[in-house]
C-alpha positions as CSV (number, residue, x, y, z in Angstrom):
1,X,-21.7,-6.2,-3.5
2,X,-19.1,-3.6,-2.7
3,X,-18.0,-0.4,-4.8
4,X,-14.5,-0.5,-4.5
5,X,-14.7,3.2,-2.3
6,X,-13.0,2.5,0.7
7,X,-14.8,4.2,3.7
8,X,-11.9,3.6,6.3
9,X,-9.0,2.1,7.6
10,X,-9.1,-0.7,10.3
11,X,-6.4,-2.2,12.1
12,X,-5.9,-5.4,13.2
13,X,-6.5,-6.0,16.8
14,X,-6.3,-9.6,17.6
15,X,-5.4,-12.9,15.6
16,X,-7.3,-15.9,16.8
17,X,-7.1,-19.4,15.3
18,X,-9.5,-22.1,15.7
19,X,-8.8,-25.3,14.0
20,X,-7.9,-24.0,10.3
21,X,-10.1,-20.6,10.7
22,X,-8.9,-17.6,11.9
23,X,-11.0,-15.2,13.9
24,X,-9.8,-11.7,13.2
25,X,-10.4,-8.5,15.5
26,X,-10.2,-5.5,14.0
27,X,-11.1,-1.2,16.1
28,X,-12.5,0.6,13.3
29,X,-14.3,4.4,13.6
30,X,-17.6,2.4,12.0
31,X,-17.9,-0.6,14.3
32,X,-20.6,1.4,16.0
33,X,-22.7,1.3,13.0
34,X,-21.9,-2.4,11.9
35,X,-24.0,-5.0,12.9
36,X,-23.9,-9.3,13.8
37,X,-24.1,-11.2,10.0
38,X,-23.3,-8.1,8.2
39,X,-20.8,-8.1,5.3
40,X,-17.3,-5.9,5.1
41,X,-14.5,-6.1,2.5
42,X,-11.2,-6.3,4.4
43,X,-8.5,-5.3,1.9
44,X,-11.1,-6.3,-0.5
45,X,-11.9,-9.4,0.9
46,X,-15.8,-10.0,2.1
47,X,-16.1,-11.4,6.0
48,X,-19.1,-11.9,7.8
49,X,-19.1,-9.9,11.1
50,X,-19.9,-12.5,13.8
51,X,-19.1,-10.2,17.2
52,X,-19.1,-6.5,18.3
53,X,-17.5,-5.1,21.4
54,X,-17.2,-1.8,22.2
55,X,-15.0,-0.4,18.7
56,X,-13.6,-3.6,18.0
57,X,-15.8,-6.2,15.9
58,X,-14.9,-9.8,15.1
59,X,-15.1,-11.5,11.7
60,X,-13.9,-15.5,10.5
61,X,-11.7,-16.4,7.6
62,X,-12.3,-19.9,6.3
63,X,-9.3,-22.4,5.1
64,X,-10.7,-21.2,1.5
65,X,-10.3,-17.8,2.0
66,X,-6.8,-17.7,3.7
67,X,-5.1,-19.9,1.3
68,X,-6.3,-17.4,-1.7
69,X,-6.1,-13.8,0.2
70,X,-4.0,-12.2,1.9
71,X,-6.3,-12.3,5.0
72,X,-4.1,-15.0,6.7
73,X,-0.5,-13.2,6.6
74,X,-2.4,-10.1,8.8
75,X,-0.5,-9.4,11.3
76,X,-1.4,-7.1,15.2
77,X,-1.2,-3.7,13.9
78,X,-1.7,-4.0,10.4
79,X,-3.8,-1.7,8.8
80,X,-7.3,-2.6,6.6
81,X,-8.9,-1.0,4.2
82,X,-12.7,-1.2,5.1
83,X,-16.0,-0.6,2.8
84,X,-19.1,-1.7,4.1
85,X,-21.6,-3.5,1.9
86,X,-23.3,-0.5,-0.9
87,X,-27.0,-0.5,-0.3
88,X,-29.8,-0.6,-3.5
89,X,-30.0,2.6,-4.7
90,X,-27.0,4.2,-3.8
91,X,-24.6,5.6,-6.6
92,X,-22.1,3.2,-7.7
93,X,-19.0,5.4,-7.3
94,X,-16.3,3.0,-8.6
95,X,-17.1,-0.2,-9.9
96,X,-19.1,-3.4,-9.3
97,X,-17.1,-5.4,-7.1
98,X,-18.1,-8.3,-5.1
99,X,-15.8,-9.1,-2.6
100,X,-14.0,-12.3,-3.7
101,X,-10.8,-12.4,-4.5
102,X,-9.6,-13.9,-8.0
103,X,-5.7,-14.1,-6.7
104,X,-2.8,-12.2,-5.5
105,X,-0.6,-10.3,-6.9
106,X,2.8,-8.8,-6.0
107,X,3.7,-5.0,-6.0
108,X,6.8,-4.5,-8.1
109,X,7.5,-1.0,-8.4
110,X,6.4,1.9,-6.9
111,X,7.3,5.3,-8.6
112,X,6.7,8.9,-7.6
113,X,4.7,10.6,-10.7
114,X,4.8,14.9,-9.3
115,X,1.1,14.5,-7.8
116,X,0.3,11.1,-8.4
117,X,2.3,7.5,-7.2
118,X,1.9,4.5,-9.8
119,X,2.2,1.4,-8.4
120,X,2.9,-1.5,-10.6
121,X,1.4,-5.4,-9.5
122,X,2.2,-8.7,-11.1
123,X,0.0,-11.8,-11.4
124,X,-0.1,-15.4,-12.6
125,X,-1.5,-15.0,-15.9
126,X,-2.3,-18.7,-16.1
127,X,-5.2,-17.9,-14.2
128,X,-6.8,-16.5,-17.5
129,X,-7.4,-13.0,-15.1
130,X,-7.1,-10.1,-17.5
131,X,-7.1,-6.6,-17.2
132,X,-7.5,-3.7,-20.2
133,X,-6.2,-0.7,-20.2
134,X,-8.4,2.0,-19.1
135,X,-10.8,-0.9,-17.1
136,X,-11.2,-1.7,-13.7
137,X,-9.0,-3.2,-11.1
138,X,-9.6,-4.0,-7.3
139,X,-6.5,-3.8,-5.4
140,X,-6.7,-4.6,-1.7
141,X,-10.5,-3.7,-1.8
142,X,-9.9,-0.2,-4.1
143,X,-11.6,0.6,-6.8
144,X,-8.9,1.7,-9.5
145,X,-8.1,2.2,-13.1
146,X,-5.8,0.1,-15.4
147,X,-2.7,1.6,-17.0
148,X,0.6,0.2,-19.1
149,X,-2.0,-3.3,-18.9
150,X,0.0,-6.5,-19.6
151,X,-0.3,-10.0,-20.4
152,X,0.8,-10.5,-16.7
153,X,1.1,-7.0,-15.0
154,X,-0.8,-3.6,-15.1
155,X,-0.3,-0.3,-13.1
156,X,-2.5,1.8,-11.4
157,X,-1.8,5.8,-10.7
158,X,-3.2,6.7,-7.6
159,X,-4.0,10.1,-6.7
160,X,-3.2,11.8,-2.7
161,X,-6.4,11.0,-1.2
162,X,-6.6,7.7,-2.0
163,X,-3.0,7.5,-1.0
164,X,-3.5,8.9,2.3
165,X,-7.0,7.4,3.1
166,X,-5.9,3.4,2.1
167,X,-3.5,1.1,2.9
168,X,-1.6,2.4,-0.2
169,X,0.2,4.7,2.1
170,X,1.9,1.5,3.8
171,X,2.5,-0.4,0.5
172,X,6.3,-1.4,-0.2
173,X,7.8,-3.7,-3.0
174,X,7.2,-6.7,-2.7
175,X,4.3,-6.6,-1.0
176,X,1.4,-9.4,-1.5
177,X,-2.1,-7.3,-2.4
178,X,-5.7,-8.9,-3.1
179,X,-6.6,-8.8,-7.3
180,X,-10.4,-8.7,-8.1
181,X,-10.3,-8.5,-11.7
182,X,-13.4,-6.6,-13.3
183,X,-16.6,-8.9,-13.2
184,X,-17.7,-8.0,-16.4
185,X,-14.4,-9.4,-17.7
186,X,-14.2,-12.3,-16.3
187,X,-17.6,-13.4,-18.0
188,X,-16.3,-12.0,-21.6
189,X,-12.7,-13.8,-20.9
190,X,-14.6,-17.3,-20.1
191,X,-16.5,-16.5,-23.4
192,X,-13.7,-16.4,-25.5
193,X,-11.7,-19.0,-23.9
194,X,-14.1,-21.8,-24.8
């Protein structure tokens, strides 16, 4: 289980395929404290670290998990946001996420608010994903809160820290992003739709 607070930014390393898995290598300032079987959310996406060297660790993405992340269009160079897994106890600074990803979306506007940048995402709402306004979103791993929610599309503002200290920074239109939709949601959306 995750939080949502991103601790760092990775970057992508090495790109290995092995039959339809894909071994990714990622340097990150915390590989030092990571350990062999541990779980990290890569752009909100939970991987199983399966090798350390040095300040570079290695994790696997399953068919499953590239054909509903972004995880397999990760390219050398690209950046990651990273949280490690939260441990029993600690305060639960953004919200309860867990690490698997209910679809993708698609940035479609970014606009400079004097102090804050809203970004806004679309998503298949056939999926039966919802947001609400004023509940909680995971983009690409980050915690964040809901605004201008739509039947397919919501916004998020995002304030300078975040900006700089994410892969927000690097966001452009069009752009493909990771949605976790809020978990408490989902159950009360599969509620209803029944």
């Amino acid at each position: 289980m995750f939080t949502g607070i991103i601790e760092t930014l990775g970057v992508v390393t090495n790109i290995e395929k092995e039959q339809e898995n894909v071994h990714l290598t990622i340097k990150s300032n915390i590989t030092n404290e990571l350990k062999i079987d541990q779980s990290v959310a890569h752009n909100g996406v939970c991987l199983t670290v399966v090798a350390i060297n040095n300040n570079e660790y290695t994790v696997t993405a399953i068919k499953e998990t590239l054909d509903k992340t972004t995880i397999g269009i990760l390219k050398n160079a690209d950046k990651v946001n990273l949280e490690r897994a939260m441990k029993l106890g600690d305060r639960l600074d953004g919200h309860i996420v867990q690490g698997h990803v209910d679809e993708t979306g698609i940035c479609t506007n970014i606009e400079n608010q004097n102090g804050s940048t809203v970004f806004t995402f679309s998503y298949n709402s056939e999926k039966n994903n919802i947001t609400i306004e004023k509940g909680s979103i995971t983009v690409n791993g980050v915690s964040l809160t809901v605004v201008n929610s739509k039947n397919n599309s919501f916004s998020v503002a995002i304030i300078p820290y975040t900006f700089e200290n994410t892969s927000f920074k690097n966001m452009s239109l069009n752009d493909k992003v990771n949605l976790e939709f809020d978990v408490i949601g989902k159950y009360v959306s599969r509620l209803t739709i029944r």
